[in-house]
C-alpha positions, -999 to +999 in steps of 0.1 A: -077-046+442-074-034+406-066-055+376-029-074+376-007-063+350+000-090+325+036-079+318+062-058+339+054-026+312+025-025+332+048-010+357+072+002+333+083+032+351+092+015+390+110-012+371+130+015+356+137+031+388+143-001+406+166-013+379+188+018+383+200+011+423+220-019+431+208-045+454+225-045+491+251-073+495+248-077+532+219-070+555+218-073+591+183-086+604+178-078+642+169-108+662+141-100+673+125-094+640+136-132+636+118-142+670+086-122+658+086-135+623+089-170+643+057-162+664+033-152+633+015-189+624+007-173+591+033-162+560+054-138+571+083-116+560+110-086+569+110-060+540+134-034+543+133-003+520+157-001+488+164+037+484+179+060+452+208+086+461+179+112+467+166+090+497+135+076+473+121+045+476+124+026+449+122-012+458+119-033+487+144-062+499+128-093+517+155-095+542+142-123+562+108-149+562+098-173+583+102-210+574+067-219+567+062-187+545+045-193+513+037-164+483+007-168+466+029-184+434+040-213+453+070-200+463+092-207+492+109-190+522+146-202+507+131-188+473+123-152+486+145-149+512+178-119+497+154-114+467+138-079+456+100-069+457+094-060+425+115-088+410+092-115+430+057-101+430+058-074+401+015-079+402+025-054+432+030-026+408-002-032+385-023-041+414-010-007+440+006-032+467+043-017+461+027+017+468+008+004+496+046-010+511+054+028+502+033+048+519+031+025+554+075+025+555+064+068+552+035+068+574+039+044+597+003+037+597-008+000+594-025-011+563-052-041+573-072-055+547-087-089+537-101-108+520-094-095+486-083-106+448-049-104+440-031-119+410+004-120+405+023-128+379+047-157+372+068-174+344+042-160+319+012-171+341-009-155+359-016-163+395-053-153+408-058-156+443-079-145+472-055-133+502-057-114+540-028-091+546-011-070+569+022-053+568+034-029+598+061-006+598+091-022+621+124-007+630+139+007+596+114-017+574+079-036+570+066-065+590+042-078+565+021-112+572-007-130+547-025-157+545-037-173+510-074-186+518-083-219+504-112-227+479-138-228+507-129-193+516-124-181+484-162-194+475-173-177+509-157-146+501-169-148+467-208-161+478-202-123+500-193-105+465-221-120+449-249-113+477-232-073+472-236-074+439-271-094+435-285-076+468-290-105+477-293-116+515-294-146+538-307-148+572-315-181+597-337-181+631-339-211+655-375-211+668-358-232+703-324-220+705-329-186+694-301-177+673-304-158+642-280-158+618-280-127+594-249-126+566-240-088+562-265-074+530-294-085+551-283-057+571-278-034+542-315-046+527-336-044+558-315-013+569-303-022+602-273-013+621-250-049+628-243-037+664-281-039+673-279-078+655-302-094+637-341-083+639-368-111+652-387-125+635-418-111+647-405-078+642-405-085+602-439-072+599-434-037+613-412-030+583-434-041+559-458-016+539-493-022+554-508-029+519-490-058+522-491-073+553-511-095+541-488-111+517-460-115+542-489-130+567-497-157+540-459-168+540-458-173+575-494-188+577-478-211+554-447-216+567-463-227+602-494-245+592-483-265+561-450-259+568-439-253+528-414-233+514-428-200+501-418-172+478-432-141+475-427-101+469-433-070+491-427-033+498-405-024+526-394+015+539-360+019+538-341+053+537-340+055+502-373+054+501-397+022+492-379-008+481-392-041+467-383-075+478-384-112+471-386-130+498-384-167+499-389-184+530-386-219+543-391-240+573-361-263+589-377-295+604-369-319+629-378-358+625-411-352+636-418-326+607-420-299+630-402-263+625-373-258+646-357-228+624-368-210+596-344-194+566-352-164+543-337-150+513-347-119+507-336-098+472-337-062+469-353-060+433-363-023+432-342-014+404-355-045+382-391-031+393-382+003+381-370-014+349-400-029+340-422+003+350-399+023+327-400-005+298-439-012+300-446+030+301-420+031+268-439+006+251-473+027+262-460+051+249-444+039+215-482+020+208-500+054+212-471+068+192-479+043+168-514+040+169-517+076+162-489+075+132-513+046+118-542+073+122-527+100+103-515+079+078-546+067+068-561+102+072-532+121+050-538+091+025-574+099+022-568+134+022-542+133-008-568+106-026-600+130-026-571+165-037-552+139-061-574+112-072-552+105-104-520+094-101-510+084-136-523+084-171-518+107-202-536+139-210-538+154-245-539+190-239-530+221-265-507+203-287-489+189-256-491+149-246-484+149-205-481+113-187-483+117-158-472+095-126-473+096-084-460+070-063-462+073-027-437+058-006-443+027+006-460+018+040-450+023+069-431+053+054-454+087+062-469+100+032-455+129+018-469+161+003-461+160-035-491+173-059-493+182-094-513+204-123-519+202-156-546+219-174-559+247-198-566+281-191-590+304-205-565+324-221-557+293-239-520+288-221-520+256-203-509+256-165-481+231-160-466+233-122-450+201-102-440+206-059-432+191-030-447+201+009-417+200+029-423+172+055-447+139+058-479+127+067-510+146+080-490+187+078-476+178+045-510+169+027-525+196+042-502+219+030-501+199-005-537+210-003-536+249+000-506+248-025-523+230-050-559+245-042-542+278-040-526+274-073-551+269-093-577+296-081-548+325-085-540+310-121-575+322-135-562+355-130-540+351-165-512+361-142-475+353-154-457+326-138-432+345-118-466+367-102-484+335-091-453+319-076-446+354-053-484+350-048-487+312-038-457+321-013-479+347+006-506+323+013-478+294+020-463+319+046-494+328+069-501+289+065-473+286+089-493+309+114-506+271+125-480+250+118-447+251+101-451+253+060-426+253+037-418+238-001-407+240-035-423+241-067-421+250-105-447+268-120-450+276-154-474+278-190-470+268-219-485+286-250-494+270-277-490+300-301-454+304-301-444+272-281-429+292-252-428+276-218-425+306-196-418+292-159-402+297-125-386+280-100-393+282-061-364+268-051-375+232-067-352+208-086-349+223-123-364+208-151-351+181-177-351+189-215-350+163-240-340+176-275-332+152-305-322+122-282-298+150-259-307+154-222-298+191-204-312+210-173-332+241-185-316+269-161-327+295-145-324+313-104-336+282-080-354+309-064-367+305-026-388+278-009-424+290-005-432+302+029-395+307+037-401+350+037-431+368+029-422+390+003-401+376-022-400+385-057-392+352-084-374+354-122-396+346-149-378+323-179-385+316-212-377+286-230-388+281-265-397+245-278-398+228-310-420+198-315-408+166-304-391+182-276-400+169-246-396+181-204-397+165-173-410+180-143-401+157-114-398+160-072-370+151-056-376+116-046-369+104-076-332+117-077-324+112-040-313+084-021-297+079+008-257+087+010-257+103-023-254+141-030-289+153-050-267+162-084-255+124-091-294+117-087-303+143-111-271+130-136-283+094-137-316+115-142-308+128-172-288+105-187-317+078-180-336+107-200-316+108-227-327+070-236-367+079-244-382+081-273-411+102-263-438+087-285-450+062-255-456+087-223-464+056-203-436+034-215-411+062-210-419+068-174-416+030-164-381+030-183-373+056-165-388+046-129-364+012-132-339+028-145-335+048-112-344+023-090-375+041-078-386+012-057-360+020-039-368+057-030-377+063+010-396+098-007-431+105-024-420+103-064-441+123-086-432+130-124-445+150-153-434+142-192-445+168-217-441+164-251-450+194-277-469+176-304 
């Protein structure tokens, strides 16, 4: 049965319906419904149907009971007797019973069921209970009878629920008096139709995988000659194809230690097996997964060591002072693909360019690689900044031939003759000017992400410094953290900026590192400060 209804809103809508027709003042019972009622040993009662002006159903009246009938609240046959169905079992409605007295006063087919939960409810209580009915349509009502089972029923029923549930099953054969006993899952687990009864014993090993008979001939070996319980696992065929059981088996004896009967439990645990197969081959499968991550790691880390063996210091460099800083996220995060270049040219500019591989690990160092590689072979070709960054895109794009290869950079050059820092952005977080002890973002078009499109075409800008001034090139894992949009990262950026003195590159990238909480970046961090001396 389904759940009980705690309240009578449960079944809001039959109380309604009920509510609205009276209750019959006199009923006539025929006699012999009260001679039948009479004969029934169990509970029994006369319900006759309680009907609306359009001939509905709406309720039931329990006419007449016999004297011994008890409800499954205690209840007696004075206390029901005249009384309405819904008013003395309103579980009914929660639970489908009333619709069950429904459909057999329509019908007039028998409803036969039993053992089964019911719980009613009763002066704010609840009344659980485990109860056989049946209720036949009789003249113009319902003959219903039940019986309430007792605690030892109620754990038998519930020791057959559990054996359902568990796939669990019980079976007993008397070596002398040849019964077997099987309870019904044994049935169910050793597929066998109840009519033909219970299988012998020595039929046990026919269903039994031959790869391991021999386990099921050690349990009996040791049943019989040491006569010691035994438990043990095998493959059986079944129609749903190979199941697994435990099996436990153990000998009955007599005075005289001698077997008389055996008993087996047996347990369907195919799905438990299947279980473990699927856990073991996911945690296969997540140590190769991580075995190999621990492999590339180490790879991409001695990869981006032998492209970027300097990750912080200062270099003096045309009347610029550049510190320079790269922090890798921390292990176990997957190294990412940030790089950096700073360095004269022989037309005397200086090359000054900060990006970012789009991904992590092994794909994004090797794509750090050919950016930064690629880089700085096309700047000997005294090239402007716009021409090198529509160059470097080309060779990012046919990269991606192999694998996917994107990213974002700024490149740019600073010339020490008229202290002009012509640069361009490939769609890379813009740069951070520091003027007189003010912070602002130099602007310009973002541009595209290298190796987005082939042929793409970038804006060249201009920005004329003064000395003192001072710019930060920077990737984005300094400026992003998790749950907050990119601009508050690059406004707690600037106004951490805004703060340096600029005489101390080293000193101003720590203030600035723990003034953003870079240990707490998930991302590669890489930053460039350039001051015009």
């Amino acid at each position: 049965m389904g759940p009980p209804p705690s309240s009578r809103e449960d079944g809001g809508e039959d109380f309604e319906r009920a509510a609205s027709v009276p209750t019959p003042e006199r009923v006539e019972v025929p006699d012999w419904v009260c001679r039948a009622l009479e004969a029934i040993q169990v509970s029994g009662a006369y319900l006759l149907p309680i009907r609306d002006e359009a001939g509905e159903i709406v309720d039931f009246l329990v006419a007449e009971t016999n004297d011994w009938a008890r409800d499954v609240t205690g209840r007696t046959s004075g206390q029901m007797r005249g009384r309405r169905a819904l008013e003395l079992w309103p579980g009914s409605t929660g639970s489908g019973m009333f619709h069950v007295f429904k459909r057999v006063c329509v019908s007039g087919r028998t409803f036969a069921e039993g053992p089964f939960e019911y719980i009613e409810a009763r002066d704010d209580r609840l009344w659980p209970s485990v109860v056989t009915m049946r209720i036949v349509a009789a003249g113009d009502g319902l003959l219903m009878t039940w019986r309430a089972h007792d605690d030892e029923q109620r754990l038998i029923s519930g020791w057959d629920r559990a054996q359902r549930i568990a796939e669990l099953g019980w079976g007993e054969w008397g070596f002398y008096s040849g019964q077997v006993i099987w309870t019904r899952q044994m049935y169910e687990i050793f597929e066998r139709d109840p009519l033909d009864g219970p299988a012998p014993l020595e039929d046990l090993p026919s269903l039994v995988l031959s790869e391991d008979l021999p386990i099921l001939e050690e349990q009996l070996r040791t049943l019989f000659d040491y006569r010691e319980a035994t438990d043990a696992e095998f493959r059986i065929r079944h129609r749903h194809g190979i199941r697994h059981l435990r099996v436990v088996i153990e000998p009955v004896l007599d005075q005289r230690s001698m077997p008389i009967a055996t008993r087996i439990l047996a347990q369907d645990v195919t799905r438990s097996r299947r279980r473990e197969r699927a856990l073991a081959s996911a945690h296969e499968q997540a140590s190769r997964d991580r075995q190999r991550a621990e492999e590339e790691h180490n790879v991409a880390g001695r990869l981006q060591s032998m492209i970027m063996p300097r990750r912080r210091g200062v270099i003096d460099v045309a009347g610029l002072r550049v510190g320079v800083r790269y922090l890798p996220a921390g292990h176990p995060a997957p190294l990412g693909g940030d790089w950096w270049k700073a360095r004269p040219l022989p037309d005397d500019r200086v090359l000054l360019a900060i990006g970012d591989a789009v991904g992590h690990g092994l794909t994004a160092a090797t794509l750090m690689s050919q950016m930064k590689a690629g880089l700085a072979g096309l700047a000997y070709t005294g090239a402007s900044s716009d021409r090198l960054a529509t160059w470097l895109n080309e060779l990012t794009f046919h990269t991606a031939q192999s694998f996917t290869a994107t990213g974002t950079a700024i490149i740019g050059h600073y010339s020490p003759a008229d202290h002009v820092f012509a640069w361009t952005s490939c769609g890379h977080p813009p740069p951070v000017l520091v003027r007189d002890g003010e912070s602002s973002l130099l602007e310009t078009e973002p541009g595209t992400m290298l190796g987005v499109f082939e042929d793409v075409e970038y804006t060249l800008t201009r920005t004329e410094l003064r000395t003192g001034d001072m710019i930060i090139l920077y990737t984005d894992g300094i400026v992003e953290r998790r749950g907050e949009d990119l601009e508050v990262g690059v406004r707690h950026l600037m106004r951490a900026a805004g703060t340096l003195d600029g005489h101390d590159p080293e000193r101003d990238i720590d203030t600035l590192l723990r003034d953003l909480g870079a240990e707490e970046s998930e991302d590669d961090i890489c930053l460039l400060l350039i001051r015009v001396l």
